[in-house]
Structures are given as structure tokens and as C-alpha cells.
Backbone bond lengths (Angstrom), bond angles and torsions (degrees), N, CA, C in turn:
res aa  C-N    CA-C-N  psi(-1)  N-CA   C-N-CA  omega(-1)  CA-C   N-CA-C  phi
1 X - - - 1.462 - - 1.529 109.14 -
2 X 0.861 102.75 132.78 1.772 114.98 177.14 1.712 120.96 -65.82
3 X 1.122 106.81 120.23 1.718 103.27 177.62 1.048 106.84 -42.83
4 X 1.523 126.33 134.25 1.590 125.86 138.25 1.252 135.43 -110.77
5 X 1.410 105.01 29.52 1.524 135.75 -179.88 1.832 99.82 -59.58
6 X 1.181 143.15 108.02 1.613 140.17 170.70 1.447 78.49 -82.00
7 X 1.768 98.18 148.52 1.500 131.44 160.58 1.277 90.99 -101.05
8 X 1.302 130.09 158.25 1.373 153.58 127.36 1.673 120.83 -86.95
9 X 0.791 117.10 83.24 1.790 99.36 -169.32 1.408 92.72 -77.86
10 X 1.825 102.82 162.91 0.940 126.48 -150.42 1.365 108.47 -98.12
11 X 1.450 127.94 150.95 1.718 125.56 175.83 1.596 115.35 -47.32
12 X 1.148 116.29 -41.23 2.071 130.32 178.04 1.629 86.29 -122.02
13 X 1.166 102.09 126.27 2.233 109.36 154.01 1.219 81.76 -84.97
14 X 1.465 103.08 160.74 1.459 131.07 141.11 1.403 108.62 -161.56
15 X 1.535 108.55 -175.63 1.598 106.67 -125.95 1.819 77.94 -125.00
16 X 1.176 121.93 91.92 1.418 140.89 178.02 1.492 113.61 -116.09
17 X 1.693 115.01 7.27 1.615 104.14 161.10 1.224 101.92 167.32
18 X 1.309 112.17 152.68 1.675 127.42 -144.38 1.976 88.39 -74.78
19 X 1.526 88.97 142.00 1.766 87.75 169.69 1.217 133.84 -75.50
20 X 1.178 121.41 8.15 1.435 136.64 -173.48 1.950 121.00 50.29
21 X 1.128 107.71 172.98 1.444 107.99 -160.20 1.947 104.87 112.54
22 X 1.785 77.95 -179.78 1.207 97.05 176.28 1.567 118.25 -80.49
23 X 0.717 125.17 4.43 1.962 126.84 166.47 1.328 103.35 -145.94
24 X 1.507 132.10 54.91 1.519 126.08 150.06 1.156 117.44 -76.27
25 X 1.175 128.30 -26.79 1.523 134.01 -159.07 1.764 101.84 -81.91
26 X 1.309 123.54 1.94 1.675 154.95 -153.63 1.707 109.15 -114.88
27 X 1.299 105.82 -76.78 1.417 155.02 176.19 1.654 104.77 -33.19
28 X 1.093 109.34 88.31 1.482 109.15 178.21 1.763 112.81 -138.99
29 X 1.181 108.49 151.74 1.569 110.64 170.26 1.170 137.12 -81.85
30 X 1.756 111.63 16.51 1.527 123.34 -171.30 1.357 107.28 -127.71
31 X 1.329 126.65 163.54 1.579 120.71 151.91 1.287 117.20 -118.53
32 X 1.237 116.32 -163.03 1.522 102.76 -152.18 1.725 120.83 107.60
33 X 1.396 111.60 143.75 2.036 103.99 177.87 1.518 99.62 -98.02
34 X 1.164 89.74 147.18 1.618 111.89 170.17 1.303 113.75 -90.48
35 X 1.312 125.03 -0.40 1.509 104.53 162.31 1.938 87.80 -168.48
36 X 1.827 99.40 176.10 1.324 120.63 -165.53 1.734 101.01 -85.82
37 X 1.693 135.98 103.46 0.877 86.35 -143.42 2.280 58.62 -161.33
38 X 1.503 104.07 113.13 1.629 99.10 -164.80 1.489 101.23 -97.99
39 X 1.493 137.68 152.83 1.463 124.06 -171.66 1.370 94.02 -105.09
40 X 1.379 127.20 159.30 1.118 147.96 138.07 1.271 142.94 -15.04
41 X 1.111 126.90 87.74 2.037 138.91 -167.09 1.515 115.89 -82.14
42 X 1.361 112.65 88.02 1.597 96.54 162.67 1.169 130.17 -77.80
43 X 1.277 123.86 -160.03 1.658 140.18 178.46 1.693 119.92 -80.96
44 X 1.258 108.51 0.27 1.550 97.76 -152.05 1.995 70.80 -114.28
45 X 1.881 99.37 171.35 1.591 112.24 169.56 1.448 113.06 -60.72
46 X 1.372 119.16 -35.30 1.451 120.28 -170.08 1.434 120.18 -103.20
47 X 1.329 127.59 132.65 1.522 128.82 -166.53 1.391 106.35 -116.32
48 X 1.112 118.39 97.94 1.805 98.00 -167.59 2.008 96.66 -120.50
49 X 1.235 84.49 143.97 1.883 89.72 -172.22 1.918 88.88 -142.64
50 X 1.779 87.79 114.73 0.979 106.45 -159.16 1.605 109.08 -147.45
51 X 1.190 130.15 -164.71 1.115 146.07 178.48 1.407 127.09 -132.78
52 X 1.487 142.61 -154.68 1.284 129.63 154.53 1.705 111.50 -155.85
53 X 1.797 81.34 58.37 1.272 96.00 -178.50 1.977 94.86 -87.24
54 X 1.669 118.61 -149.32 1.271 111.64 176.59 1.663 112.11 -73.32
55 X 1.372 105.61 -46.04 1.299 134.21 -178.01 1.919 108.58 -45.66
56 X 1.086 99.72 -63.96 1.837 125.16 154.39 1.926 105.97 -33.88
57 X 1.246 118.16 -73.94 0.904 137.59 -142.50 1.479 98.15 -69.49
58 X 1.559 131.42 -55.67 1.604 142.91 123.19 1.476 107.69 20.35
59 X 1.190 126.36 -75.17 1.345 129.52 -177.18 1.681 120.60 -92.50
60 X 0.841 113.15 -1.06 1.543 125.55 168.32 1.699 109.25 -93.05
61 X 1.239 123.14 -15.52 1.145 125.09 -147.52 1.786 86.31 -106.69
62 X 1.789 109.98 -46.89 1.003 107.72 -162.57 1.551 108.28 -72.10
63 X 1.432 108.90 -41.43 1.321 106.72 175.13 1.570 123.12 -49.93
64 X 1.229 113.22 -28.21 1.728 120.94 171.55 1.310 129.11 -74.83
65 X 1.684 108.04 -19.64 1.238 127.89 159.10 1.533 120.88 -81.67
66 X 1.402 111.34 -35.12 1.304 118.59 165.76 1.629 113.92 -58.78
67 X 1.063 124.25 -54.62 1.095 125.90 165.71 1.428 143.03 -70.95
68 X 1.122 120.39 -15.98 1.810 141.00 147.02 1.440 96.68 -66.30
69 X 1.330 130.00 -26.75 1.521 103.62 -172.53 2.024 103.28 -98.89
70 X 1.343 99.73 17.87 1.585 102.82 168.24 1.688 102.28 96.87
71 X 1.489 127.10 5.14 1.808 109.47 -174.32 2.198 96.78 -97.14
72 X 1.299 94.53 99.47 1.236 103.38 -176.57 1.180 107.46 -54.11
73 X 1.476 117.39 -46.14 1.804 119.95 177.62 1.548 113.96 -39.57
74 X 1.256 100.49 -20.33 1.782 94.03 175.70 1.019 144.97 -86.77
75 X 2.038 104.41 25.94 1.446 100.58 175.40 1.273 107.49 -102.27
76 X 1.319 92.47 162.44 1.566 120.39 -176.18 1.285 137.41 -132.79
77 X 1.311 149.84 -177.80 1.227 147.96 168.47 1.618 104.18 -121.81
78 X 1.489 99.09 132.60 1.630 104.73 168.69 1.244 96.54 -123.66
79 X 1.336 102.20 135.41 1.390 115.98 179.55 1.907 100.61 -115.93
80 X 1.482 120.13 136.16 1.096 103.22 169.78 1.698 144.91 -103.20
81 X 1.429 134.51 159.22 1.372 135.45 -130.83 1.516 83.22 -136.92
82 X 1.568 109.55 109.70 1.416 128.46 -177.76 1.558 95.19 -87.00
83 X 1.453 129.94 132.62 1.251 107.72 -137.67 1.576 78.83 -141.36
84 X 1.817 106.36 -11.08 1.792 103.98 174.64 1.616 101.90 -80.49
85 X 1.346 102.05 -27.52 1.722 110.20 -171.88 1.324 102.35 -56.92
86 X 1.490 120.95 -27.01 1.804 114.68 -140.86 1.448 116.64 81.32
87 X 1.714 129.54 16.04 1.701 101.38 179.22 1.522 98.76 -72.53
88 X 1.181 145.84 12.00 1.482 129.62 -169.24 2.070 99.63 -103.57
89 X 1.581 101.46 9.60 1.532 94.11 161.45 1.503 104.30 -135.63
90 X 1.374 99.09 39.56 1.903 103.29 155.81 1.760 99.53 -76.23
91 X 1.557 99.42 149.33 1.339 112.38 178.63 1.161 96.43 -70.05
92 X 1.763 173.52 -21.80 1.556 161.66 148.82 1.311 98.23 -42.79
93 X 1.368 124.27 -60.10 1.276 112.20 -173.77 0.987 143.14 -72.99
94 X 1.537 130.34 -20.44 1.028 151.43 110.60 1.581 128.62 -3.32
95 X 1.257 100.61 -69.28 1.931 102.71 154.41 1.073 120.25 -26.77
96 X 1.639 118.04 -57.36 1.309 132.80 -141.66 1.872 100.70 -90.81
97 X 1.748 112.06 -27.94 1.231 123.95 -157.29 1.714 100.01 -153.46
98 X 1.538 135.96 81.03 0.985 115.19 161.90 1.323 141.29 -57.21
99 X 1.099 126.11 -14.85 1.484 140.47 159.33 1.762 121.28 -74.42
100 X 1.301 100.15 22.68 1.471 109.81 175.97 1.628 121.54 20.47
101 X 1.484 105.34 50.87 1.342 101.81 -172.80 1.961 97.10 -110.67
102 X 1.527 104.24 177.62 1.501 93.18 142.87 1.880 117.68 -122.95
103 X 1.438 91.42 -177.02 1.254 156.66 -5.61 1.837 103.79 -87.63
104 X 1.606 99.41 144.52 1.464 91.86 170.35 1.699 112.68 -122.23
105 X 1.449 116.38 169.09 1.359 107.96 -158.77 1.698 105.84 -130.58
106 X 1.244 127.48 110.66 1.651 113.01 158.51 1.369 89.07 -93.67
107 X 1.990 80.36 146.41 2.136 103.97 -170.65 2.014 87.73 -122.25
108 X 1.516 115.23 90.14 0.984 116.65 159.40 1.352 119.37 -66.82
109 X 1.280 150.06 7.77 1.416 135.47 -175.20 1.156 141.89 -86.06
110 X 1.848 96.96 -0.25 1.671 97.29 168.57 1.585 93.31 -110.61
111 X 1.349 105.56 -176.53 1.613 125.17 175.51 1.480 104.90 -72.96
112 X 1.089 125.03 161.83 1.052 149.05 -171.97 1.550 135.76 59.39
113 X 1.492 141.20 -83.07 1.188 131.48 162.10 1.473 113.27 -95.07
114 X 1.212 127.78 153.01 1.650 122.67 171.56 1.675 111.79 -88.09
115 X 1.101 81.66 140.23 2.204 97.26 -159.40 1.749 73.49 -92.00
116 X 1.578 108.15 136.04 1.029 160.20 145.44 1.849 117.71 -48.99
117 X 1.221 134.82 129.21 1.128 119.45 -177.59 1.747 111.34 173.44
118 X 1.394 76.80 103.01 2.140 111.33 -174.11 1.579 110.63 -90.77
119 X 1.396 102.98 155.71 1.388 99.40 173.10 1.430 107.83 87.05
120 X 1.707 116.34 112.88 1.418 102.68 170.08 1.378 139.59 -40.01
121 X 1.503 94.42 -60.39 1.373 105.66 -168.86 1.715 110.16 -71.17
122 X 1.428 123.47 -10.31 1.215 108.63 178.85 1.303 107.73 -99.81
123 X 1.397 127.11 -0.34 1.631 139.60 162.45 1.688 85.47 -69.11
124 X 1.132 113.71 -78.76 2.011 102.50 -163.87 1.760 103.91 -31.64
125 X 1.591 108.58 -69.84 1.909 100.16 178.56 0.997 122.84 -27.23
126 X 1.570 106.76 -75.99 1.793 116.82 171.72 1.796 112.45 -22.56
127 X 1.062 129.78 -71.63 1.778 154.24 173.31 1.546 79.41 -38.07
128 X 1.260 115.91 -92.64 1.641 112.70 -150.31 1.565 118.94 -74.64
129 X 1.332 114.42 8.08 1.409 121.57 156.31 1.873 112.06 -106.24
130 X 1.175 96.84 8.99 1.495 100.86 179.42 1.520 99.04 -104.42
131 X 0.962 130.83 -65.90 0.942 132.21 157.62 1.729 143.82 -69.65
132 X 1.808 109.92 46.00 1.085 117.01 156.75 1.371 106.75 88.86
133 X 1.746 128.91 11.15 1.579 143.45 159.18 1.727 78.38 77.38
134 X 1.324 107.29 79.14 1.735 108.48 -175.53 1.326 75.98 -117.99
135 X 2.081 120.89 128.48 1.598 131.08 177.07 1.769 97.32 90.05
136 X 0.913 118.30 4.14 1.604 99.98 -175.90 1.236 105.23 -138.21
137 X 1.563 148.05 92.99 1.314 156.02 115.48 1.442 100.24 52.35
138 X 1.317 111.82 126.71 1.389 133.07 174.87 1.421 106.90 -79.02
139 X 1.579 118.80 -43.35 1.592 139.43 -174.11 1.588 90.55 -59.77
140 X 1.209 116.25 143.12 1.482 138.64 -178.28 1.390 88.13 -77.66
141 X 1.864 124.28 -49.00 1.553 107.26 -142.70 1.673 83.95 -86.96
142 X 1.282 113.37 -31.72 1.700 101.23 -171.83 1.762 119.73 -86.16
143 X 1.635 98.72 11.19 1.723 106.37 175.41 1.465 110.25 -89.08
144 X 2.009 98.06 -26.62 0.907 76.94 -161.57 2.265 104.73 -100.96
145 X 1.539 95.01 33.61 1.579 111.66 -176.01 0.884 89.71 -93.25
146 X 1.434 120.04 -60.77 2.019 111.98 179.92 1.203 120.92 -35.84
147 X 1.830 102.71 -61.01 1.627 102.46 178.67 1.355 123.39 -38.80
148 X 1.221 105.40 -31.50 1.660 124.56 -165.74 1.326 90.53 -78.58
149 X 1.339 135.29 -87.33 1.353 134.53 -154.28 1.960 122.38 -67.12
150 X 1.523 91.99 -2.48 1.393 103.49 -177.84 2.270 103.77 -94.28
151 X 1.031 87.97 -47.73 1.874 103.80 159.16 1.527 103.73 -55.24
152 X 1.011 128.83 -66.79 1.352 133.04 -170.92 1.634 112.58 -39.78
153 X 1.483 113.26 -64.08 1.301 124.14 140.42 1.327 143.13 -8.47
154 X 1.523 99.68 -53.80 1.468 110.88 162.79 0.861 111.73 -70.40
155 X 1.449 138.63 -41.15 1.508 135.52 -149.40 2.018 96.80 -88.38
156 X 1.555 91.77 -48.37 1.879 103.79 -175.44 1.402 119.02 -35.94
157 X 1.398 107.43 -62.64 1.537 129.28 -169.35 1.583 121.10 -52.02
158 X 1.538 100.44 -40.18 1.575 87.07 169.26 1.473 127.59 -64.07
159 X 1.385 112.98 -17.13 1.573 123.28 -178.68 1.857 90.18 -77.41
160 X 0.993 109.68 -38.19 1.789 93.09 170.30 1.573 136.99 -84.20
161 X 1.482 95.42 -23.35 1.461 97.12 178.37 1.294 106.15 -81.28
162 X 1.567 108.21 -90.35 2.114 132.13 162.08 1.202 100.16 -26.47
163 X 1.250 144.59 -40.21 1.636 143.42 -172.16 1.360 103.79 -85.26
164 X 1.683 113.08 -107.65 1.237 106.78 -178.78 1.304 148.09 -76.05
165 X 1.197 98.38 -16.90 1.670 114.52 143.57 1.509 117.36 -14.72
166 X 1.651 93.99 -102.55 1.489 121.44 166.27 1.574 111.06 -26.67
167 X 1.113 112.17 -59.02 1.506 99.78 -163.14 1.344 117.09 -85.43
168 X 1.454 108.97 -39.30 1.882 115.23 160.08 1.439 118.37 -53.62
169 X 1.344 116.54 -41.09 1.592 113.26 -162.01 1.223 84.76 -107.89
170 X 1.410 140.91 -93.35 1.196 136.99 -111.67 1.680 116.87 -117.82
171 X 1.691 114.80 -3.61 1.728 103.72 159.02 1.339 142.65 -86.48
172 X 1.250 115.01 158.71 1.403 105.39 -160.67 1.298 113.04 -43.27
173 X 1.289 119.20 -53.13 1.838 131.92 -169.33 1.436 97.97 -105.24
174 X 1.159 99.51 169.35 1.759 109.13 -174.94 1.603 91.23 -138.78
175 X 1.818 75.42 101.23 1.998 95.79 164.98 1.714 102.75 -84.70
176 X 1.156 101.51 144.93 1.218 121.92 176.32 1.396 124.38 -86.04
177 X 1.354 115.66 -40.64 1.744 125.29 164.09 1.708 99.42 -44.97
178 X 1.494 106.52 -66.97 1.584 117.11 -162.37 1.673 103.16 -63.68
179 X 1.105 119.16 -30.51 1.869 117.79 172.43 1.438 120.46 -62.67
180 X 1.484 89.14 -33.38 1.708 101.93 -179.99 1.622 128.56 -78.89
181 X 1.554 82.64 -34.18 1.898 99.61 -172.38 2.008 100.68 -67.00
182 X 1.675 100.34 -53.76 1.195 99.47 -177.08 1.568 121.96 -72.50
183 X 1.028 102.17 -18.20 1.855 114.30 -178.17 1.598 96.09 -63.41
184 X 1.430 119.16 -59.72 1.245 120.67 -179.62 1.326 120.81 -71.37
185 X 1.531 139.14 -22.05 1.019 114.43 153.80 1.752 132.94 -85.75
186 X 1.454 124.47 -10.36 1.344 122.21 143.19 1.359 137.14 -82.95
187 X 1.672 94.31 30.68 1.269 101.86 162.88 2.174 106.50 -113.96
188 X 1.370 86.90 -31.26 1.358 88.13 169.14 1.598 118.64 -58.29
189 X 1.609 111.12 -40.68 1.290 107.10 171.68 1.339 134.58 -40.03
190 X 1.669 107.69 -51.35 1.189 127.13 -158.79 1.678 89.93 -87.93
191 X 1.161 118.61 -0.01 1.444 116.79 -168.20 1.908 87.23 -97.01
192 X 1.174 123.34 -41.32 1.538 133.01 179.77 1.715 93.96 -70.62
193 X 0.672 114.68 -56.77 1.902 113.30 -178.08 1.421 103.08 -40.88
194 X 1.503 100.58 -70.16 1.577 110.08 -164.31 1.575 107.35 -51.61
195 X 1.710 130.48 -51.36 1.367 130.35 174.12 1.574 110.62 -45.01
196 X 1.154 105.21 -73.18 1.796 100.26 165.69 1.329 124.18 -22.08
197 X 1.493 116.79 -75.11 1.186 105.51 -162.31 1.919 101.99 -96.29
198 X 1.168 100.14 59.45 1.460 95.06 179.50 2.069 84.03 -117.10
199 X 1.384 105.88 -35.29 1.888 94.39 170.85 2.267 109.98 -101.01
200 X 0.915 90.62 3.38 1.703 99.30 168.23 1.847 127.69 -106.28
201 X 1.107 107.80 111.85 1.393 97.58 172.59 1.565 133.07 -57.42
202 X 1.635 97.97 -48.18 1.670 105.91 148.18 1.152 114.17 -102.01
203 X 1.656 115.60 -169.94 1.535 121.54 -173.21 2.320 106.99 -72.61
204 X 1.888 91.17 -20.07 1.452 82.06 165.11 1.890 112.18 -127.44
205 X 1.005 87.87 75.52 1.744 100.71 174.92 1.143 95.16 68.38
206 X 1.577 131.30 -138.23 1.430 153.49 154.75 1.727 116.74 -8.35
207 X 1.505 101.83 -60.67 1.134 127.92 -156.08 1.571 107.18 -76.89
208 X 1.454 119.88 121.13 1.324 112.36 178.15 1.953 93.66 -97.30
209 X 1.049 88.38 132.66 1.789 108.50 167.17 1.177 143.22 -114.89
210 X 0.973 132.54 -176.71 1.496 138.32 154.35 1.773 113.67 -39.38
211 X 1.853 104.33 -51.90 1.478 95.56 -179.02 1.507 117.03 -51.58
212 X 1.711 115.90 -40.14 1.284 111.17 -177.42 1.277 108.35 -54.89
213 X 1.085 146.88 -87.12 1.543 165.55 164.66 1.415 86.75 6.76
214 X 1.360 142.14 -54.21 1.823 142.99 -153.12 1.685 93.91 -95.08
215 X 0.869 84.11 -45.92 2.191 79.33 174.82 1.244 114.43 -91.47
216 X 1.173 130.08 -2.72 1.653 105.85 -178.08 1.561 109.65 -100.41
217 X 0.936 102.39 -46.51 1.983 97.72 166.13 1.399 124.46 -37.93
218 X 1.629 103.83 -30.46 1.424 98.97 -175.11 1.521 104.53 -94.08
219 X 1.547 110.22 -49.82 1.782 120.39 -156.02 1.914 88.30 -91.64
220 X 1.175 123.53 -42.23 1.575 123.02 178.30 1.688 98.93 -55.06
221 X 1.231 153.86 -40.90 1.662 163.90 -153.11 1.175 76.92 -78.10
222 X 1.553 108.88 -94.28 1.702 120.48 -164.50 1.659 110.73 -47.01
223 X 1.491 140.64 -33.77 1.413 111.92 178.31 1.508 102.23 -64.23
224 X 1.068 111.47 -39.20 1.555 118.83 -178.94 2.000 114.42 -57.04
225 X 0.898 98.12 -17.20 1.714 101.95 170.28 1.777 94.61 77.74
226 X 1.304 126.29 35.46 1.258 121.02 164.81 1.138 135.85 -82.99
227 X 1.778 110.40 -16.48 1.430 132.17 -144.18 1.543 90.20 -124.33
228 X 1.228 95.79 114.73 2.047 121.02 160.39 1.808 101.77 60.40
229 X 1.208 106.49 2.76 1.587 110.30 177.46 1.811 108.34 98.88
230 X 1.470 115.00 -25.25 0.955 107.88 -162.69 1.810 125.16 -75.13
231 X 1.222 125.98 33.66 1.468 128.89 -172.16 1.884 88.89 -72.13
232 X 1.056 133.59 -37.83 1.420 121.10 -167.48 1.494 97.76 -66.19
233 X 1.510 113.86 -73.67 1.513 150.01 -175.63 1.869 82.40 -26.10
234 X 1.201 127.86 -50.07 1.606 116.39 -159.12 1.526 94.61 -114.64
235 X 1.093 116.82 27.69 1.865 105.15 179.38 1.435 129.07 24.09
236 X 1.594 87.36 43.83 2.077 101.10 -171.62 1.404 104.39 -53.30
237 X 1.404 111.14 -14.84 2.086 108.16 -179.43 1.660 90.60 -65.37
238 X 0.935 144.67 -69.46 1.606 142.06 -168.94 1.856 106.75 -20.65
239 X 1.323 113.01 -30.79 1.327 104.31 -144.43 2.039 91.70 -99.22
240 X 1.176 121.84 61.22 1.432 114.25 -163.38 1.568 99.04 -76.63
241 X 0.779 154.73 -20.44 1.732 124.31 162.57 1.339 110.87 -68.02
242 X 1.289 140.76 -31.55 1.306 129.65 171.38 1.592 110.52 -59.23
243 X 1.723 118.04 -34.10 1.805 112.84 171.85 1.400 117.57 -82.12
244 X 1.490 106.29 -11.61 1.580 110.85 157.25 1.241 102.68 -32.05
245 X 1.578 101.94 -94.78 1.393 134.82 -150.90 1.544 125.71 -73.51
246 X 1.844 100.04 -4.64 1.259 106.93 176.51 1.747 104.61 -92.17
247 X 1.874 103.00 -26.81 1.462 86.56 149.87 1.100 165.21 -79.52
248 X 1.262 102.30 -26.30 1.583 126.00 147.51 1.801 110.35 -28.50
249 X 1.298 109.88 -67.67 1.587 103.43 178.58 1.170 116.04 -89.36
250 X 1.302 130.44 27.39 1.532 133.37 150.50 1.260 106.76 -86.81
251 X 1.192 127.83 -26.01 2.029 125.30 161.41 1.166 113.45 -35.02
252 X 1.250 107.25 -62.21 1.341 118.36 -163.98 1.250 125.01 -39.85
253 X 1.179 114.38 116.90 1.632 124.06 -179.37 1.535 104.58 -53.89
254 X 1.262 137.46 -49.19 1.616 134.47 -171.64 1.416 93.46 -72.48
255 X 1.333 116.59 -39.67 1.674 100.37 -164.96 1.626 101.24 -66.60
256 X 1.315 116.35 -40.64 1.349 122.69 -173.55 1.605 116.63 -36.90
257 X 1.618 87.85 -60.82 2.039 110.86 -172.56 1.684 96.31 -68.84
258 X 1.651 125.31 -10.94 1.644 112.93 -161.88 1.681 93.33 -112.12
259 X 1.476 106.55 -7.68 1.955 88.40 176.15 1.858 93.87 -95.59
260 X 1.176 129.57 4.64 1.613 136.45 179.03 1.372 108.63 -75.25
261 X 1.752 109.44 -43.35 1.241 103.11 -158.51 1.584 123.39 -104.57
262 X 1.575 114.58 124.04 1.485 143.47 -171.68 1.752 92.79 84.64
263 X 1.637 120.27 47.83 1.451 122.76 152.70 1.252 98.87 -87.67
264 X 1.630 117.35 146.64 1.608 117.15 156.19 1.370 91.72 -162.91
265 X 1.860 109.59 80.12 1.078 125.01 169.22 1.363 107.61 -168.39
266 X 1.529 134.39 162.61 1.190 120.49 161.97 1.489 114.59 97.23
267 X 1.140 124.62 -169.90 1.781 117.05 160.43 1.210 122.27 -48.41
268 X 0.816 128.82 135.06 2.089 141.42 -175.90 1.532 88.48 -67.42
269 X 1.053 132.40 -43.49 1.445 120.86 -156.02 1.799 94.05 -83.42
270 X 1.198 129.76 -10.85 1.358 134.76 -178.67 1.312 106.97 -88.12
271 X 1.357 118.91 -32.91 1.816 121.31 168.47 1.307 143.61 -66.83
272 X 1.556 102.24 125.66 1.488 90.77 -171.78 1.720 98.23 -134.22
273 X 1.353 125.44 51.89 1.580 144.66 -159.04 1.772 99.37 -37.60
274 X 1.071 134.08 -33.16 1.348 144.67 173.20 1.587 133.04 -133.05
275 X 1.124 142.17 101.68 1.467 139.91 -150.99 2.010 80.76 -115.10
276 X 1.683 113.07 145.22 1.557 138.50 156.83 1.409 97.66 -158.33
277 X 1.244 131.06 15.78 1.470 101.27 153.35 2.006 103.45 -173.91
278 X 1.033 112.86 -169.48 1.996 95.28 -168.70 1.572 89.24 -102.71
279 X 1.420 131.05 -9.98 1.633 112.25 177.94 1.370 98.73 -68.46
280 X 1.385 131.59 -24.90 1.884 122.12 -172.30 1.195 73.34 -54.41
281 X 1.141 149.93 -118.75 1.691 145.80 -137.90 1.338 116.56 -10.92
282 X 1.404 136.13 -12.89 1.488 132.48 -169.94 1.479 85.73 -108.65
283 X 1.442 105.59 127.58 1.525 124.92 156.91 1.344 117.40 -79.41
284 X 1.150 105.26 125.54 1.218 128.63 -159.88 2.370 102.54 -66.15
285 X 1.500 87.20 129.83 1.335 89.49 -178.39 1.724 126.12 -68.41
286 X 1.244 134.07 143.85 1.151 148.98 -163.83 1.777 99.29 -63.40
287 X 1.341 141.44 135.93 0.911 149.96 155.20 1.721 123.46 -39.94
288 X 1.286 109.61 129.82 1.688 98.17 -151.19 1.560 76.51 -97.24
């Protein structure tokens, strides 16, 4: 049955009690760290403290691709950022990411200070202009399709996560306006995905990129019915060029080793809670 509870909101909100759900205890109206709290430094140029959520998964993926394609400079250490706990408002992390999100990145590899660098999609640029525009189109008209479909991404996803996410999976009550509004516009998405890649093999013709890597964690999960439960609820089977192409980059050996790393959930054989070097990927042999 549908709420018919009317809100009135108030002339001033203020923040007089937790919103309930599954991440209130998180959920605050300030920024800033809640406690003194320094992260962890490995050996390698790249420091990434992250998760292996979709967002997470984006920069784990690229680095595995970066490195299957031979740029040794691209290893790194991911350390992971329990993000139900609150480590993403330790004062280190915080430094690194004032918007306490993940994944965030210190880029030790030149001399002098370590460059700072938030935000998925501007971690992928950073990476593939660091390494020689490695995932990003030489062609002006198709650099500037990536750009496009990698932005697009950014903008899409919150209508799936913060949108229907939130309101399908994880709030206390289940409004019906807010199930509907977002249901229908990540369905329009996947309705823009599916037209696209019904004449594209990747998201840029030929060329697998960076855009793939930013959309497939999120829109590749959900055709797959992984995301908030809802693959029935949105009849993601309808959308078959999007399960094309989300299988196609489920092959992938980097994508494989980059949805592993900072998981610690799910199948054990899918976990890889901390990555400093590519032998963590070998499971360890059985005792003869």
C-alpha cells in the first residue's frame, strides 16, 4: 500500500534526528573527519584507499588494465575504506578527499609533493594522461565521445545509486512517487545504453576505454540483476545489447583481478580485501 502520509517541510530544516535506513548511522549534513585517524603507506607510486563498490571498482580495473598493457609504473597498493564503519571521515582520508567519498588516490610518482586526486572519473583522466592517454582515443572526434560518455556516467549513476538505490533497497518506508520517478528514469538510461550499443561494440565503437570501465560496474551489475535486487523489478533482460557488452567486458582478465580488489564480501574466491602486488591474485596452493 502506498504511503499517504503528506510532509509539510519546514520554513529552516535542521538536522534533529538520524534519517533512518541502511546508512543513517553515516549520513550527516556537515563535512569534516570525525576523528584523528592516519591511513596506511605502501611501497608502490600509487596509494589508493578505496572500496569495491562500482565507483571503487572503476579504478581498480584501470590500474589492471594499465598494467596488462605493460606500464609497470602502475602498481599500486589498495588498501580498503570500511565506509559502513565511517573510515572515509578519518582525518588521512579526509586530506586526501574532502568530500569523504570513495575511491580516493595519493599519486606518489613524481618528486616532490604527492598530487591528491578524488572523484572517480577524474582518477581514470589523471591515470590515462599519466600514462601516455592509455584508454582514451587519439581521434579528436572519438576523444571527445569518451569524454562525453565517461561525464554522462557521472551525471547517470546518482539517479541509480542515491535515487533508486536508496529508495528501492535501502529506506525505511517505501514511497511510491520516489520508486517510480527513479525506476523510470534508470530505465530510460539503460534504454540510451541499449540504442548505442546496439551499432557499437564498446561504449566508443572499436575502442574499449575509460568510458567502459565508468559504466560497466554500475549499468554491467544492474543488467546482470546484481544491483539492489532490482533486475526483475526493471526487466533489465529486455535490454540485450547492454548484456552483450557487459559480457564482453566480464572476459577481461584486468576487469576480472579489478572487481577482486578491496572486496571483502561475497564468495572468498571473489576476495581480494587488500591488493600490493599481482601475486595476491594467486590462491594459495592446498597443502600436499
Amino acid at each position: 500500500m502506498a504511503d499517504t502520509t503528506e510532509y509539510a517541510p519546514p520554513k529552516v530544516w535542521t538536522w534533529n534526528k538520524e534519517s533512518g535506513g541502511r546508512f543513517a548511522s553515516i549520513n550527516r549534513p556537515i563535512a569534516g573527519s570525525t576523528q584523528e585517524k592516519e591511513l596506511p603507506v605502501g611501497k608502490h607510486p600509487f596509494q589508493l584507499y578505496s572500496l569495491a563498490t562500482p565507483n571503487g571498482v572503476k579504478v581498480t580495473t584501470m590500474f589492471e588494465e594499465l598494467l596488462a598493457l605493460g606500464h609497470t609504473g602502475a602498481e599500486y597498493d589498495a588498501w580498503p575504506i570500511n565506509i559502513s564503519g565511517g573510515d572515509q571521515f578519518g582525518s588521512g582520508f579526509v586530506a586526501i578527499n574532502p568530500n569523504s567519498k570513495i575511491p580516493a588516490l595519493l599519486d606518489r610518482s613524481n618528486p616532490g609533493k604527492p598530487i591528491r586526486v578524488f572523484e572517480s572519473g577524474a582518477i581514470l583522466l589523471h591515470l590515462s594522461e599519466k600514462f601516455g592517454g592509455a584508454f582514451v582515443p587519439n581521434d579528436a572526434g572519438k576523444r571527445a565521445e569518451c569524454y562525453s560518455w565517461l561525464f554522462w556516467q557521472m551525471g547517470a549513476a546518482p539517479y541509480l545509486g542515491g535515487g533508486l538505490g536508496h529508495f528501492y533497497a535501502y529506506a525505511p518506508i517505501k514511497i511510491e512517487y520516489a520508486i517510480d520517478r527513479y525506476a523510470m528514469e534508470v530505465k530510460r538510461q539503460l534504454d540510451v545504453l541499449d540504442r548505442h550499443l546496439a551499432d557499437n561494440k564498446y561504449m566508443i565503437g572499436d575502442d574499449y576505454t575509460i568510458a567502459d570501465m565508468a559504466i560497466w560496474p554500475w549499468y554491467g551489475a544492474l543488467a546482470k540483476g546484481l544491483l539492489y535486487g532490482a533486475g526483475e523489478f526493471l526487466s533489465v533482460q529486455d535490454y540485450k545489447h547492454v548484456h552483450r557488452w557487459t559480457d564482453l567486458i566480464a572476459q577481461r582478465p584486468a576487469v576480472q583481478r579489478g572487481r577482486m580488489v578491496n572486496r571483502a564480501w561475497g564468495d572468498t574466491e571473489s576476495q581480494l580485501p587488500e591488493r600490493h602486488a599481482a601475486s595476491d591474485f594467486e590462491k594459495p596452493k592446498a597443502a600436499e
